[in-house]
Every structure is written in C-alpha cells, then in structure tokens.
C-alpha positions in Angstrom: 4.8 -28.2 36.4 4.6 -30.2 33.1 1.2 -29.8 33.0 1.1 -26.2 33.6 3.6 -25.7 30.6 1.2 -28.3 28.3 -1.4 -25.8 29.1 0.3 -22.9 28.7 1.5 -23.9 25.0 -1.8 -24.4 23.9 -3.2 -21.2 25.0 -0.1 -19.8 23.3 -1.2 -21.6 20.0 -4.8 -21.1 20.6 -4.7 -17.3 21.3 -2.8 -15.9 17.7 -5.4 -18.1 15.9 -8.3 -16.3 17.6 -7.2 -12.7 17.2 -6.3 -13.7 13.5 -10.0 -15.0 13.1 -11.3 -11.4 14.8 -9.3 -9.6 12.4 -10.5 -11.4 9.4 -14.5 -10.6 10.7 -13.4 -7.0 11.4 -11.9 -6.7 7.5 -14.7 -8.2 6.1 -16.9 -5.6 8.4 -14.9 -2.7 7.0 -14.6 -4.4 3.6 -18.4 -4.0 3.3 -18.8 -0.4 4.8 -16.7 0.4 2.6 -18.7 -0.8 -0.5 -21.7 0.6 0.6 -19.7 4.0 1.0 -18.2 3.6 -2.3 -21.1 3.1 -4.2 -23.0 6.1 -2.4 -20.0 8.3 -4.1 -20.9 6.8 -7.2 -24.1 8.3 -6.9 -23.1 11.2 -5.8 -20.9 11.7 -8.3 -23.9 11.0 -11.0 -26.1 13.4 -9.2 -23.3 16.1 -9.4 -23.0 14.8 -13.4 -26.4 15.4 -13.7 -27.6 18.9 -11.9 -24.3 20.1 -10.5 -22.0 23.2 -12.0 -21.0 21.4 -15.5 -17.6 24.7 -14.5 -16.8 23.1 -11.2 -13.5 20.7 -12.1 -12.3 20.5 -8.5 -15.0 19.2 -7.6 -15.3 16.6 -10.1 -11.7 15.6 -9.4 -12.0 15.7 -5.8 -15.4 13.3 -5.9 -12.9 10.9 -8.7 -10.2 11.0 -6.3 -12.4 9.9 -3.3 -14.0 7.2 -5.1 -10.4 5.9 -5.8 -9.9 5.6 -2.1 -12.3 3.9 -1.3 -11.9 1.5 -4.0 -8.0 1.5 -3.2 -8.7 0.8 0.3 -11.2 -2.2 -0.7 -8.7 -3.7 -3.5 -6.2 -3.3 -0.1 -8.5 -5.7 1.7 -8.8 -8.2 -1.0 -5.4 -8.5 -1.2 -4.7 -8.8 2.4 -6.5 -12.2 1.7 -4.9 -13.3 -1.9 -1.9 -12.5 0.2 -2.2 -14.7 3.0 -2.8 -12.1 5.5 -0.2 -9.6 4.5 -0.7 -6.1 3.3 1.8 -5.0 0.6 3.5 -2.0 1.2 2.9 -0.9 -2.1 -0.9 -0.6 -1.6 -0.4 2.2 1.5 1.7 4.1 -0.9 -1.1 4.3 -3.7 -3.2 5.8 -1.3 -0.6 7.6 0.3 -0.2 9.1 -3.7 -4.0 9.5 -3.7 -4.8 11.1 -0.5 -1.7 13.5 -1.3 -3.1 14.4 -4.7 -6.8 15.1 -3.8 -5.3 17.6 -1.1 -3.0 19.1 -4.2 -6.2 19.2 -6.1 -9.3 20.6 -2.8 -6.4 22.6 -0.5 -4.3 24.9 -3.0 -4.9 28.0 -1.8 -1.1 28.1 0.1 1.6 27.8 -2.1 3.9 26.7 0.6 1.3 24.2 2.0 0.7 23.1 -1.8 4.7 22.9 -2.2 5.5 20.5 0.7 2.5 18.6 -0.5 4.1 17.8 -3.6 7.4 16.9 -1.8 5.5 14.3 0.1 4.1 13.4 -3.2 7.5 12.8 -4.7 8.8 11.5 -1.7 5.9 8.6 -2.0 6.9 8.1 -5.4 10.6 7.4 -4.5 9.5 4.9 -1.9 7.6 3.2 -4.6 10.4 3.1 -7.0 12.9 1.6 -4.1 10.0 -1.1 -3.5 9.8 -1.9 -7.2 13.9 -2.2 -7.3 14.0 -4.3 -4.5 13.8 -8.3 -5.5 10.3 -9.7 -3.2 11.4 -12.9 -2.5 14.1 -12.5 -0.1 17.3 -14.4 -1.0 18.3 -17.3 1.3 20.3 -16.6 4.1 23.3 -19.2 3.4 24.3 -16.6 0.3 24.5 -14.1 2.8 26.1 -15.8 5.4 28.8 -18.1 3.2 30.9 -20.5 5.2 34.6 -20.5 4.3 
C-alpha cells in the first residue's frame, strides 16, 4: 500500500510539470505564428500605403487596429513568461478594448449594433479601472483574520 501511494505522489508531481512544459512549447508555437502573421500585416499594410485608395480610412484603421492585436496578443505571451506563467488580466482587456474598437470602426452600419458595442467598450474600460484601483499584491491574511 505504501508503495502504491509513493508512486502515486510522484506521478501527481510529475504530471503538472509536464503539461506546464507542453504549454510553454505550444506558446512559443503560437508566439511565432503569430510573428509571422504580424509582420505579413505589416506588409499588407505598406502595399495598401503604397497602391491602395489614399480616401479609404476604415481601411487603414481596420489594418492598424489588426496589427495591434496581433502584437497585443504577442506582448500577452511575453508576459505570460516575465510573469512566471501567469497572464494579467489587464492584457485580455486591451484586446478586449481593441477587438471592440476595430468592430466600432469595420461594422457601423447598425446604430443599435454600434451602440451596445460601445457599452461593451465602456464596460471594458470600467473593468480596467477596478483592476488599476485594486492593490496587486494581496494583503496577508492575518490582517484580515485578526485574533482578539
């Protein structure tokens, strides 16, 4: 029986490690999709510069937007690392702000569509402002739970 449990407890410590490890590859994977991706916008985005409609804003915007998502989505990544394997909240809510704004800017042919998008917008930039109020390092638990 003791050596049953022996083993089970190292497959128990062995196992998180490994799926840690496979998430790590699998970033760095995405991480570099995501490069090449971004820097095929940026030359997109030059070709459009250079023989697209000089009239067309949207579609300038909507080309800068994208190009901030991917990059937002990359500079994610790198900080899931700085981090020690944590994403900050505040990271999904830029490109929550992002995403939200390039639909604004592409999809604003229904004013009610283009209304609760900028509710969601707002909404976002609530959540952001409750995040930056709110201290990072949680406080100790013995000043919450004071003997007497």
């Amino acid at each position: 029986m003791c050596l049953i449990k022996k083993k089970y407890t190292q497959i128990l410590q062995i196992f998180p490690t490994s799926v840690q490890v496979f998430l790590n590859i699998m970033l760095v994977v995405l991480a570099i999709i995501l490069s090449v991706v971004l820097i095929k916008e940026l030359f997109v985005f030059a070709q459009l510069l250079i023989v697209g409609d000089h009239t067309d804003y949207q579609t300038y915007l909507a080309n800068i937007l994208i190009f901030f998502l991917y990059f937002e989505f990359i500079a994610m990544i790198v900080k899931y690392f700085k981090e020690n394997y944590h994403f900050p909240l505040r990271y999904f809510i830029y490109i929550g702000i992002t995403a939200m704004v390039r639909l604004v800017i592409v999809d604003h042919s229904h004013p009610l569509h283009t209304l609760i998008y900028t509710f969601v917008i707002l909404l976002l930039i609530i959540g952001y402002f409750i995040i930056n109020m709110t201290p990072r390092d949680r406080p100790d638990s013995k000043w919450y739970f004071r003997e007497r």
